[in-house]
C-alpha positions in Angstrom: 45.9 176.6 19.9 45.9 180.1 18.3 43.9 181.2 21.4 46.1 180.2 23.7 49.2 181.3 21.6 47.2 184.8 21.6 46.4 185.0 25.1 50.4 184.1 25.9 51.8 186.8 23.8 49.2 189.5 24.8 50.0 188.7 28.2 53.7 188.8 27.8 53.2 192.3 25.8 51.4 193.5 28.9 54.2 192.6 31.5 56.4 194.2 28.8 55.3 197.4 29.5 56.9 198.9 25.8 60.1 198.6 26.5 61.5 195.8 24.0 64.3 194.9 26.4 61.5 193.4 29.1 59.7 192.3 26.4 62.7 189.9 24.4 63.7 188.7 28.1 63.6 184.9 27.6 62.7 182.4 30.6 64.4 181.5 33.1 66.6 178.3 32.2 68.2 179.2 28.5 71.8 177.9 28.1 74.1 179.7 29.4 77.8 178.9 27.8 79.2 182.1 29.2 79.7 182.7 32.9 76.6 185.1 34.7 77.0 188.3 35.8 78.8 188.1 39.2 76.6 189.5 42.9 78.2 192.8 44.5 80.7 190.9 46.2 82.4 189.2 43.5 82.9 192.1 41.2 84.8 194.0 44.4 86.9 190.2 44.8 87.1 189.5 41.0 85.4 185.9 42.2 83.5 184.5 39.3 80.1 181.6 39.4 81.4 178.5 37.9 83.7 178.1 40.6 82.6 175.3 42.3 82.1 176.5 45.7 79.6 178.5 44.9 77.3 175.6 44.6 74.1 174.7 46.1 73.9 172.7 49.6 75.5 168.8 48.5 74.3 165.7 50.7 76.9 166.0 53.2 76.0 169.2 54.4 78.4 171.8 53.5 76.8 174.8 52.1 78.3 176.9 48.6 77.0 180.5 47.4 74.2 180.2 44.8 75.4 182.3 41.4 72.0 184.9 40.4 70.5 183.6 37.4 71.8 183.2 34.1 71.8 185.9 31.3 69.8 185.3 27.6 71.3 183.3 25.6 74.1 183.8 22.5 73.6 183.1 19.0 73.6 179.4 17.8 76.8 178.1 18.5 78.0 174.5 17.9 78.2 172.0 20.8 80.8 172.3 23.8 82.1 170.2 26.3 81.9 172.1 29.4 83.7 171.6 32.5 81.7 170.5 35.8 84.0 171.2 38.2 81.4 170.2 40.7 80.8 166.3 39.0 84.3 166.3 38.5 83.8 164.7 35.1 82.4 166.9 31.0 79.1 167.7 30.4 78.0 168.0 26.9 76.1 171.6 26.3 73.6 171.0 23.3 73.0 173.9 21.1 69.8 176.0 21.7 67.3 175.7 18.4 68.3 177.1 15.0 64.8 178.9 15.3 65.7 181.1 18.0 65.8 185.0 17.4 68.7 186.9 18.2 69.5 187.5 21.9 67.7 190.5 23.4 69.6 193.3 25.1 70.7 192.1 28.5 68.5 193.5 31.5 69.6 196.5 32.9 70.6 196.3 36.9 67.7 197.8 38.2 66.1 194.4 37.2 68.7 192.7 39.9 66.4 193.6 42.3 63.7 191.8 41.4 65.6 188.6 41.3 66.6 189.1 45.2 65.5 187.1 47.9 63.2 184.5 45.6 62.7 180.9 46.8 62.7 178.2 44.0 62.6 174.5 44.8 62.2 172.8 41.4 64.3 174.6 39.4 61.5 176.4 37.1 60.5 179.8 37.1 57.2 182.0 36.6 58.5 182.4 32.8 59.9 185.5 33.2 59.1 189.0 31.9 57.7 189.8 28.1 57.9 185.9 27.3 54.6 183.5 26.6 54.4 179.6 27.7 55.8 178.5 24.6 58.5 181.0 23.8 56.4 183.5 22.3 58.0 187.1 21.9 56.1 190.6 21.9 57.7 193.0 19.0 57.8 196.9 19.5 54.4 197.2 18.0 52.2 194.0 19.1 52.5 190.3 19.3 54.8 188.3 17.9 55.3 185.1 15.8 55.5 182.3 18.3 58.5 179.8 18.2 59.0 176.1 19.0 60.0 175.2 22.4 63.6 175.0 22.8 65.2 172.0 24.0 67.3 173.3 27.1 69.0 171.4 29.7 67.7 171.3 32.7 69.8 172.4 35.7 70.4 170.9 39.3 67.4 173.0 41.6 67.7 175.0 44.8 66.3 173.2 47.8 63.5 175.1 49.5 63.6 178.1 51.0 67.2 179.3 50.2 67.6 182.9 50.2 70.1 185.1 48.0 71.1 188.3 49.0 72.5 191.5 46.9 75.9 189.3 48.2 75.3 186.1 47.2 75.3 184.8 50.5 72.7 182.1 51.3 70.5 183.1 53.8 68.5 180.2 55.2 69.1 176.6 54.6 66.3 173.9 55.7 68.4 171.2 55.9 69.3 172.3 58.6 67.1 171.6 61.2 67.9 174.2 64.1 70.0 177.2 63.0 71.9 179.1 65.2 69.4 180.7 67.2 66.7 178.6 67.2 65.6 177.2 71.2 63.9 174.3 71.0 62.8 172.5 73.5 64.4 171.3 76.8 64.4 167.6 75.5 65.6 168.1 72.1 68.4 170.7 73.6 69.3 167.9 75.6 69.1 165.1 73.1 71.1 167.0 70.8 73.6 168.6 73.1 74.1 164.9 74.2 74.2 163.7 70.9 76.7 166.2 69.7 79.4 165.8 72.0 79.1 161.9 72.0 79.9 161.8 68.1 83.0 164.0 68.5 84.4 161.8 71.4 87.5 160.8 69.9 88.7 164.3 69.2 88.3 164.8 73.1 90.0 161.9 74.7 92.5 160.3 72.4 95.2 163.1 72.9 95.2 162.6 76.8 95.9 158.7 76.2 98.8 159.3 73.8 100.7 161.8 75.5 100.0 161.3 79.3 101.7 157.6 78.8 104.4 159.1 76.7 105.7 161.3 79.5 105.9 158.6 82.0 102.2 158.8 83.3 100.5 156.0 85.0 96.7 155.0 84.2 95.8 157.6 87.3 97.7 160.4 86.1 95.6 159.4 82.4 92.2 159.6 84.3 93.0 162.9 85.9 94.4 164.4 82.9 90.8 163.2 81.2 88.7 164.9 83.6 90.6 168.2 83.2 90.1 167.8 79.5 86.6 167.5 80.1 86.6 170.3 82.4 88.1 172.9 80.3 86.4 171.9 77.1 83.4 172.9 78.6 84.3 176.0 80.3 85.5 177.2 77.4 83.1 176.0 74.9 80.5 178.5 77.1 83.0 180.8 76.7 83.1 180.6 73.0 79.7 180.4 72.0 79.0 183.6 74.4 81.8 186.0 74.1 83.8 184.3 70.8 82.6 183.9 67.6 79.1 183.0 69.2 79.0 179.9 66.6 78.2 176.3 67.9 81.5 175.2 67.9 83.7 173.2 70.4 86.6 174.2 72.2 89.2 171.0 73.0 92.2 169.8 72.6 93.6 170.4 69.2 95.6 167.9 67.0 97.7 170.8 65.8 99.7 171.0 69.4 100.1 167.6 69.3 103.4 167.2 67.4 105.1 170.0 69.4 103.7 168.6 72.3 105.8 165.0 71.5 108.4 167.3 70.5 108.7 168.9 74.1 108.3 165.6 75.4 111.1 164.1 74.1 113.5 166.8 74.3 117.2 165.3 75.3 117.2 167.3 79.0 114.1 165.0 79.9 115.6 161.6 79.0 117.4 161.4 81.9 115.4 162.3 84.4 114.6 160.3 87.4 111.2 160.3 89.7 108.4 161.8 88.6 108.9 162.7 85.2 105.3 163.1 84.2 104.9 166.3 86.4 108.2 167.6 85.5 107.6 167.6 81.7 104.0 168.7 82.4 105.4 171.4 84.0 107.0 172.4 80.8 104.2 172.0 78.8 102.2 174.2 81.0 104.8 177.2 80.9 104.9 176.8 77.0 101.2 176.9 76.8 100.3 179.9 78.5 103.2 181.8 76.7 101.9 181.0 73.2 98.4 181.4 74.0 98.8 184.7 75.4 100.7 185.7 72.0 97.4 184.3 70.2 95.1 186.2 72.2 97.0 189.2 71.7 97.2 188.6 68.2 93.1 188.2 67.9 92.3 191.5 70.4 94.5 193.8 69.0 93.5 192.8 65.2 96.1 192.0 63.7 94.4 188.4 62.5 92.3 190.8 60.3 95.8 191.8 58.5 97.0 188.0 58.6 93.3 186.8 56.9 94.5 188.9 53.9 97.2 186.2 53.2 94.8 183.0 54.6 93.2 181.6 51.6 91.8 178.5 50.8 94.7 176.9 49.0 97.0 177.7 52.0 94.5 176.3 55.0 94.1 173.0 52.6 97.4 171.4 52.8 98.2 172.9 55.9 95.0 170.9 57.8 95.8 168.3 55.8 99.5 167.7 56.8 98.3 167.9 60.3 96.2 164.6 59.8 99.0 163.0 57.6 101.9 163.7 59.9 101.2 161.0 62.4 101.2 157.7 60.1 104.4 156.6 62.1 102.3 156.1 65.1 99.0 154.8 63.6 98.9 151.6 61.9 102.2 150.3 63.8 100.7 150.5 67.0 97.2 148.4 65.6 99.9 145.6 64.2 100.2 145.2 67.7 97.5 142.9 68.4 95.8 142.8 64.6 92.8 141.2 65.8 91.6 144.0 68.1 93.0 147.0 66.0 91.9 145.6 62.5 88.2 145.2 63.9 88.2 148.8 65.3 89.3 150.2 61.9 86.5 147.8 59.7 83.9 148.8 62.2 84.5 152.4 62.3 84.6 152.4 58.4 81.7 150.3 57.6 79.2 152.5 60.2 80.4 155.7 58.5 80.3 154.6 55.5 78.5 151.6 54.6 75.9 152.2 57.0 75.7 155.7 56.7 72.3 156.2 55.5 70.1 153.8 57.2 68.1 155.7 59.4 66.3 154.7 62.7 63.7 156.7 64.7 64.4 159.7 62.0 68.6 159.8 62.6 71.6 158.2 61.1 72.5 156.3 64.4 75.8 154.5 62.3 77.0 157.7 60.5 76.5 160.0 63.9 77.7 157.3 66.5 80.4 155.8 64.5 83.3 156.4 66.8 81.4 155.2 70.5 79.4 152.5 68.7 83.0 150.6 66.9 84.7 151.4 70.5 82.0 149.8 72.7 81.3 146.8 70.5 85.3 146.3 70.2 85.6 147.0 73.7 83.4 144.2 74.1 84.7 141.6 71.8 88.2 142.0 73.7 86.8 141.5 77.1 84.9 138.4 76.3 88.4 137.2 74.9 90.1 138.4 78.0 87.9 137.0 80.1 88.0 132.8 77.9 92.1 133.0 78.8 92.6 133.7 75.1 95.3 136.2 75.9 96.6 134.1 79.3 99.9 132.3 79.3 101.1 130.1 81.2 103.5 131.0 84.1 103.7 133.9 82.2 102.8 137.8 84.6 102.0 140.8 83.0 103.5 143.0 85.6 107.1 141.7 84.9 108.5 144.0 82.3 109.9 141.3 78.6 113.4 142.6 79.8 113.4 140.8 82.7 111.8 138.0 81.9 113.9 134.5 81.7 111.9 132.3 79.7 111.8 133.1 76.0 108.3 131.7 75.7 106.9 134.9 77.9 109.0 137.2 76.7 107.4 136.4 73.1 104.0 137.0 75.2 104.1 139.4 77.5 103.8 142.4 75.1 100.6 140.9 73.1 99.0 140.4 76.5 100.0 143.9 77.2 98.5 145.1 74.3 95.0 143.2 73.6 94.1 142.2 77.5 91.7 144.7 78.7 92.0 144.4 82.2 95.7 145.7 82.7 94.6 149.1 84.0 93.6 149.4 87.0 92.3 153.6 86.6 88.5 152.6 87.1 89.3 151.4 90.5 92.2 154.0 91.2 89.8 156.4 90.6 87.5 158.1 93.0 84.2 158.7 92.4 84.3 162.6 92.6 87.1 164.8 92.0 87.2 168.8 91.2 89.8 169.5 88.8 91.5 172.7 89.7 94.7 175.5 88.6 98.0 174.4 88.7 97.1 171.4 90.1 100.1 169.4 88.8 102.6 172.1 90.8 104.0 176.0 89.2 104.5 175.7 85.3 108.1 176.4 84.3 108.7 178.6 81.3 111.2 178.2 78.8 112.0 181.1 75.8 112.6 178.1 73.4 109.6 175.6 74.1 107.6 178.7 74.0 108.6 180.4 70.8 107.8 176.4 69.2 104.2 177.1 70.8 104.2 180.3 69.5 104.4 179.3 66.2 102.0 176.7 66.3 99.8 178.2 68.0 99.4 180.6 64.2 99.0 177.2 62.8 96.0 176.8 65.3 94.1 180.0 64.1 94.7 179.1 60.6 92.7 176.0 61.1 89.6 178.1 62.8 89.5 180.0 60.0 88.7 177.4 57.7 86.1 176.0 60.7 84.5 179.5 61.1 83.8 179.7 57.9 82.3 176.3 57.1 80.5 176.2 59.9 78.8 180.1 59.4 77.6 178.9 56.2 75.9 176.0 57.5 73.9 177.9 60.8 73.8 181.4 60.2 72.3 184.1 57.8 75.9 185.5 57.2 79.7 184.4 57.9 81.0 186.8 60.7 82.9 190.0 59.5 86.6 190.2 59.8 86.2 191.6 63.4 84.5 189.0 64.9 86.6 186.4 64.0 89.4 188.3 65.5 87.9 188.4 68.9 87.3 184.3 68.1 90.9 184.0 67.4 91.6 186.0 70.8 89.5 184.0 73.1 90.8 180.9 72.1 93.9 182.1 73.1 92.4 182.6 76.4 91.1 179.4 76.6 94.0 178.1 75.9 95.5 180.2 78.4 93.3 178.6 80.7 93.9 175.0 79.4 97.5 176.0 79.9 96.9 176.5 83.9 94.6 173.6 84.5 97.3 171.7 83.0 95.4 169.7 80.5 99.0 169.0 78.2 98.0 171.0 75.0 96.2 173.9 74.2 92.4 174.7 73.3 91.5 175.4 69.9 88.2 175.2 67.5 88.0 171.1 66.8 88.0 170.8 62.8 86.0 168.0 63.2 83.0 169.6 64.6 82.2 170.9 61.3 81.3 167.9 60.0 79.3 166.9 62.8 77.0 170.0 62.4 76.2 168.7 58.6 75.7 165.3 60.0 73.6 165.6 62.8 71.7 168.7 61.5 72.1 170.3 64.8 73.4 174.3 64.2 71.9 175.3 67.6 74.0 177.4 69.9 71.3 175.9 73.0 72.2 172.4 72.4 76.0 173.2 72.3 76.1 175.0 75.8 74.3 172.5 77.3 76.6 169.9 76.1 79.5 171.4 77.7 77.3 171.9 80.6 77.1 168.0 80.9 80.1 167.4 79.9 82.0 169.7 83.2 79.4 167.5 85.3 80.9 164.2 83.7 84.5 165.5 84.4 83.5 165.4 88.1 82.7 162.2 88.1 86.4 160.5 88.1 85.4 157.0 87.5 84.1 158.7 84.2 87.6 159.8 83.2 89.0 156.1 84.6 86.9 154.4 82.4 88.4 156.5 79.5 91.6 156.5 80.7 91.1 152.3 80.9 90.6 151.8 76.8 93.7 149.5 75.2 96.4 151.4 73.1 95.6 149.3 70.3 91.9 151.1 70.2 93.1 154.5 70.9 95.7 153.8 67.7 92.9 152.2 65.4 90.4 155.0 66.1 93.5 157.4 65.2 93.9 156.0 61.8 90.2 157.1 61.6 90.7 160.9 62.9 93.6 161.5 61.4 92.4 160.6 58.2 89.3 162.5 58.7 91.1 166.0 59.8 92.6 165.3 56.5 90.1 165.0 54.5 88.4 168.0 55.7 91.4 170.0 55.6 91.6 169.3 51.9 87.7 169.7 51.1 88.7 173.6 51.8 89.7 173.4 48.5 86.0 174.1 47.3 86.2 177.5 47.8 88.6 177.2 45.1 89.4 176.4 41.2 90.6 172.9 42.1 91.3 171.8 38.8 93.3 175.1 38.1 97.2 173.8 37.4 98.4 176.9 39.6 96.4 175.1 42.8 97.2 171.5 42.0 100.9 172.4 41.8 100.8 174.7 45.3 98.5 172.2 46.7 101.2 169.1 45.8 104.3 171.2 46.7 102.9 172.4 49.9 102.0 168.3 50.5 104.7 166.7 49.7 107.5 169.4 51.1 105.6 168.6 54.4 106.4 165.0 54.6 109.8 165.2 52.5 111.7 168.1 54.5 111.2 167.1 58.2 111.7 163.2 57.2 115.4 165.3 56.2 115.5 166.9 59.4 114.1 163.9 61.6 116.9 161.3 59.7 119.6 163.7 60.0 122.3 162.6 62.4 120.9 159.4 63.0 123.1 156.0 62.7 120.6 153.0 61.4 120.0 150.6 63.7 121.1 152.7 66.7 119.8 151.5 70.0 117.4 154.5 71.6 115.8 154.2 74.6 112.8 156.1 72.7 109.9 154.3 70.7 110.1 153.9 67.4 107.2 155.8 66.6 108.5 158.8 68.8 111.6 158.9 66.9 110.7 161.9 65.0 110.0 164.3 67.8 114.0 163.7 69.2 115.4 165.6 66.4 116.2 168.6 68.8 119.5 166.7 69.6 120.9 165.7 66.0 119.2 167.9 63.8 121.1 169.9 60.6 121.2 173.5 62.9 124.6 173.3 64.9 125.1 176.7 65.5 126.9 178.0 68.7 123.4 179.1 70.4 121.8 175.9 71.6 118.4 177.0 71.9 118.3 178.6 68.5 119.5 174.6 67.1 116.4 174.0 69.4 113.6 175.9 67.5 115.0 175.6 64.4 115.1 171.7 64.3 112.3 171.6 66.1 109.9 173.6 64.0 111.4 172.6 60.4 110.8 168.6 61.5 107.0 169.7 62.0 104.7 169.0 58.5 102.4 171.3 59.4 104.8 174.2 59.9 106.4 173.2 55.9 103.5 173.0 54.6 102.4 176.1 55.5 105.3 177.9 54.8 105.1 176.6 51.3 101.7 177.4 50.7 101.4 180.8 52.1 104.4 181.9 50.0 103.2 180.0 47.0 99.8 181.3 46.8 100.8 184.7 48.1 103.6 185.2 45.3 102.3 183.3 41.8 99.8 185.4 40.1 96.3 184.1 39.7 93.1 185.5 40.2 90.7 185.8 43.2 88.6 182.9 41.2 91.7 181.3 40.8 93.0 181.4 44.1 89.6 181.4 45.7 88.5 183.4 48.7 87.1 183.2 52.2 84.1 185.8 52.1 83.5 187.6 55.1 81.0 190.3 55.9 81.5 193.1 55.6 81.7 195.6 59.2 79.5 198.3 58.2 76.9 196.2 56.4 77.1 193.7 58.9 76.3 196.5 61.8 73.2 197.6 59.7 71.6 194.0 59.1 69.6 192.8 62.3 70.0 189.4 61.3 74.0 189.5 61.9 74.0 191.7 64.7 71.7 189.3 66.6 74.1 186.3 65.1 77.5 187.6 66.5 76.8 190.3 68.6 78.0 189.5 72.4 75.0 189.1 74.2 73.9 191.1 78.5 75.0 194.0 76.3 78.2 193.9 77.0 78.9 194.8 73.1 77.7 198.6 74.1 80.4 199.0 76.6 83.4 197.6 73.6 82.3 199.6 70.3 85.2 201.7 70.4 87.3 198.6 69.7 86.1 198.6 66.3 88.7 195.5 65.1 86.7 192.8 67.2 83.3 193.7 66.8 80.6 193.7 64.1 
C-alpha cells in the first residue's frame, strides 16, 4: 500500500512539473456548488452552464451545449439543496470530506486548451494533472501526505464521441446515425427518404382538406389542391436544402397561414357569392400570398432578419409556436363529436403508438413512434369501411345526397349528418380523379391582389420566420458541427419566401414555410441526412403526378382529418414550448412573460371574435368558423373600411398577441442573457475560417464564389 501510495504521488509530482498550481489540481469530478467558468461564447453573451439547455443529448433527441469541466472545489461547506433545472425536481449536494486541503489556485487559461476536443463516455477522467489514484497531493518540495478518497457525487456522463469546441458547441453527436453530410447508400437514402416523409404526413395533407371544403370546394378540387401541395413541397424542399439553409428540413404548408387563410375565407364580400366560389376565393389567396412572401424574401436577402434575430429569443418563439397549436381547439374535438366512434379511436390510436408503444423496436426502428400518424389513419380507415360496408351507418329510405334541410322525415334528418360524417364511401375523388395529372402556374385562373388581405399575409408571414428560427436552430444542433451564422439563416428566411412565392402561383392555398414538426422527426428517426431528404421530395413530386394518389387523400372522412388535428396541434405546441430550454424556465421573469404572452393570445381575440355578436344569432357560417368572420363586427369602426379590416383581422389571431406580448415583454423587462436565454449562432468570420461549416452551409456548384460580396447571406 505505501508502494503504491509512493509510486502515485511521485508520478503526480512528475506531471506537476514544479509548479504547485498543476500539482494541487484535483480530479476531474469534485463538487462543484458554484457555477464553472463559462466557454468564449458565453462570457461575450453573459450566458452561464447551469442553464438547462446547455445539457447533454436527452432520449428524445434534442441536443444542449456541454459546460467545460468544473473548477476545484471550495472549502467544507455544509449541505445544499441545489436546483436541477434539468430533473425538474432538488438534488441534495453532500459536503466534500473534512480531510480535504484547501483548494488549489484555479488553472490558469492556457490549461483550457488542453481540455478541448476530449471524448469521455463514462463520466471519469485520466485523474487529472499533479493528483495520485487516491487523492494524493505533491507539495512544493516532494510528495505529499496522501488523503482518504472523497465521497463525490457522480455526475450524468457524455455519450461517445461528443466534441467541445473553444465555443461550447457540440461537434459530433452519435446518436445520430447519418449527419448532415453523410451519403449512404442508395437503399438506405431511399428507405430513409421514404421513411421521413411518411412520418410527417399529416403536416402535408391535412391543411388542403380543411380549407379546400371550407371555400366551397368539391372532393376533385381537394385531390388537385393535394397534388399541388405535393408538388411544391418537393420543389421547394430541393430548393431548400441546396440554396437555403442547406439543412434537412422540409418545406410545406405551414399551420401559421392557416388562421389568416380562414380569415380570408370568410371575409363578408365572399358570403354572397354565387358559382364558383372556390376559384374566386382562391384567387384571393393567391394574390395575398405572393405579396407577403415577396416582403419575406426581401426581408431575408437584404438582411434585415439578422437585425430582427436580435429581438427573437427563446421566450418570445415559445408562446408564439405554442399559440399557433392552441388556437384551433374550436375546430378540433367538435368536429370528432361528430361520429365519436371513428374520431375517439383515431385519437387513442395515435396516442398509444407514440406513446405507449414508443419504444418497442422491430427490425432495429421504432415502427409505432415513427409511423404513428399513417399506421392510426390506415387501421381507422379500416375499421370505418368494414362498418360501412355491414350497413352500420345505412338507414332506411334515408339518401345521403339530399342535403337534412330538405329532408321531410325527421327520422333522416336525425341521420343524414352521422352518415355524412362516419360513411367512408361518400367521396367519389378516387374515381374523379385521373390517373396522371401535371400540376402547373396559375392553374386555378390570374390571382387577384388586395392591399388589405396582403398586409394580413404580410404580418404573418414574420410570424412564419419566427417559427424557422426556432426549427433552424434545433435542427443544426442535432446534424451539423455548428448552427449556421446569422447570414445564412437570412438567405433561409429569403428563400422561403420564394417558395412561398412559388406556392403562391401554383395556387396551393397557403404559403410554404420550414414544418416545426420535422424537427422532431429528425430525433426520432435518427435520419440528419441531407441525401435522404432530397430524395424524398424527389418521390414525393412523382407521387403528386399520380392523381389517384392525391384522390385517395383527398377521400379520408372529416372526422379523421379533425382527430389527427387534435394530435398536430397539440404537438406544434408542445414543441413550440420545449424552446423554452434554451432558457431559465423556472426564472419568475420567464414564467410570467411566458403566461402573459399565453393567455393574452386566447383572451384578446376571443374579445375581438365575440364583439358585435348577438347569442344565438342565426349565421350561415359553421360554428367552428365563427372566429375568422370578425372582419364584419369587430371593435375597429373607423371610417376607412380596410384599415377595420386588418385591424380586426390581425388582433383576433393568437399568434399575432402572443407575439406582440412576448417580444415587448422580453425585449423591455431586465434580465440577463442566462435569464432570457439565447439562440447561439456562429459566428461569420469564424464560421468562414472552419472547413467544417463552410462545407455544412456553403451553397454548393460554386455558386457561393460568384455572391461573397453580399456579405449578409453568406457564411
Amino acid at each position: 500500500m505505501a508502494s503504491s501510495t509512493a509510486t502515485n504521488n511521485q508520478a503526480a509530482a512528475s506531471g506537476g512539473g514544479g509548479d504547485a498550481s498543476r500539482r494541487n489540481r484535483p480530479g476531474p469530478w469534485p463538487p462543484a456548488p458554484d457555477p464553472p467558468p463559462p466557454p468564449s461564447w458565453a462570457r461575450r453573451t453573459g450566458f452561464k452552464g447551469r442553464v438547462s439547455g446547455e445539457t447533454n443529448a436527452s432520449d428524445s433527441g434534442q441536443i444542449g451545449l456541454i459546460p467545460p469541466p468544473p473548477p476545484p472545489p471550495r472549502p467544507v461547506r455544509e449541505p445544499e439543496v441545489k436546483p436541477d433545472l434539468e430533473m425538474g425536481r432538488s438534488q441534495p449536494v453532500p459536503p466534500p470530506s473534512a480531510s480535504v486541503a484547501a483548494p488549489a489556485p484555479a488553472p490558469v487559461n492556457g490549461e483550457a486548451g488542453d481540455q478541448k476536443k476530449r471524448r469521455e463516455s463514462d463520466g471519469g477522467g485520466d485523474g487529472g494533472v499533479g493528483v495520485g489514484k487516491n487523492g494524493a497531493s505533491a507539495g512544493p518540495n516532494g510528495p505529499a501526505r496522501t488523503d482518504p478518497p472523497v465521497s463525490r457525487p457522480r455526475p450524468r456522463p457524455m455519450r461517445e464521441e461528443e466534441i467541445v469546441d473553444d465555443d461550447g458547441f457540440v461537434g459530433r453527436v452519435p446518436h445520430i446515425k447519418y449527419e448532415l453530410r453523410d451519403t449512404p447508400g442508395l437503399v438506405p437514402i431511399a428507405f430513409y427518404g421514404f421513411q421521413h416523409y411518411l412520418s410527417i404526413l399529416g403536416s402535408l395533407i391535412l391543411i388542403p382538406l380543411v380549407i379546400v371544403p371550407a371555400m366551397g370546394g368539391s372532393y376533385e378540387d381537394t385531390s388537385m389542391v393535394v397534388s399541388t401541395v405535393l408538388f411544391v413541397s418537393g420543389i421547394t424542399t430541393l430548393l431548400h436544402t441546396f440554396f437555403g439553409s442547406r439543412l434537412p428540413l422540409v418545406q410545406g404548408p405551414s399551420f401559421v397561414y392557416l388562421a389568416p387563410a380562414l380569415a380570408i375565407i370568410n371575409s363578408p364580400e365572399f358570403q354572397g357569392l354565387n358559382g364558383n366560389n372556390f376559384k374566386h376565393i382562391m384567387k384571393e389567396l393567391q394574390g395575398a400570398i405572393i405579396i407577403s412572401s415577396a416582403f419575406q424574401a426581401v426581408m431575408g436577402y437584404t438582411g434585415i432578419m439578422s437585425l430582427i434575430l436580435r429581438f427573437i429569443n427563446p421566450v418570445v418563439v415559445s408562446p408564439t409556436i405554442a399559440a399557433v397549436g392552441l388556437s384551433f381547439f374550436s375546430y378540433g374535438f367538435p368536429r370528432v363529436g361528430t361520429c365519436l366512434e371513428i374520431g375517439v379511436v383515431q385519437i387513442l390510436l395515435v396516442v398509444m403508438f407514440s406513446l405507449y408503444l414508443r419504444k418497442i423496436s422491430i427490425f432495429g426502428h421504432r415502427i409505432f413512434l415513427i409511423y404513428a400518424v399513417p399506421l392510426s389513419l390506415g387501421i381507422t380507415w379500416a375499421c370505418a369501411f368494414l362498418l360501412t360496408e355491414t350497413n352500420v351507418y345505412s338507414y332506411n329510405g334515408c339518401d345521403i345526397n339530399v342535403p337534412a334541410s330538405n329532408t321531410v322525415s325527421d327520422y333522416c334528418r336525425k341521420h343524414v349528418e352521422r352518415m355524412k360524417h362516419c360513411r367512408v364511401d361518400t367521396s367519389h375523388a378516387i374515381k374523379a380523379s385521373p390517373w396522371f395529372r401535371f400540376p402547373y402556374p396559375l392553374q386555378w385562373g390570374t390571382p387577384v391582389f388586395h392591399w388589405k388581405m396582403a398586409l394580413v399575409m404580410c404580418v404573418v408571414s414574420i410570424i412564419a420566420s419566427v417559427d424557422s428560427v426556432g426549427s433552424y436552430h434545433a435542427s443544426s444542433l442535432l446534424v451539423a458541427s455548428r448552427p449556421p451564422s446569422p447570414g445564412v439563416l437570412s438567405r433561409g428566411i429569403g428563400l422561403e419566401g420564394v417558395s412561398s412565392v412559388l406556392a403562391g402561383l401554383w395556387g396551393t392555398g397557403t404559403g410554404s414555410t420550414t414544418l416545426t414538426e420535422n424537427v422532431h422527426t429528425i430525433a426520432v428517426t435518427k435520419m440528419g441526412s441531407r441525401r435522404s431528404v432530397e430524395f424524398g421530395a424527389c418521390i414525393l413530386i412523382l407521387l403528386s403526378l399520380i392523381g389517384k394518389v392525391g384522390g385517395f387523400i383527398a377521400s379520408i372522412p372529416e372526422v379523421m382529418v379533425a382527430a389527427l388535428l387534435c394530435f398536430m396541434w397539440a404537438m406544434l405546441a408542445a414543441l413550440g414550448l420545449s424552446n423554452l430550454r434554451y432558457s431559465e424556465a423556472g426564472s419568475s421573469r420567464n414564467i410570467i412573460i411566458v403566461g402573459l404572452a399565453l393567455f393574452l393570445s386566447l383572451s384578446v381575440p376571443a374579445y375581438f371574435q365575440q364583439y358585435g355578436i348577438t347569442p344565438n344569432a342565426n349565421s350561415s357560417v359553421p360554428s367552428y368558423f365563427q372566429p375568422y368572420i370578425v372582419a364584419s363586427h369587430g371593435p375597429f369602426r373607423s371610417q376607412f373600411g380596410g384599415v377595420n379590416y386588418v385591424m380586426n383581422t390581425l388582433l383576433s389571431f393568437h399568434m399575432v398577441i402572443a407575439f406582440l406580448v412576448a417580444v415587448v415583454l422580453d425585449n423591455t423587462v431586465p434580465g440577463s442573457q442566462q435569464e432570457r436565454g439565447v439562440y447561439v449562432w456562429s459566428e461569420t468570420e469564424a464560421a468562414r475560417r472552419d472547413p467544417a461549416v463552410a462545407k455544412d452551409y456553403g451553397l454548393p456548384f460554386r455558386v457561393g464564389r460568384a455572391f461573397r460580396w453580399v456579405k449578409w447571406v453568406g457564411l
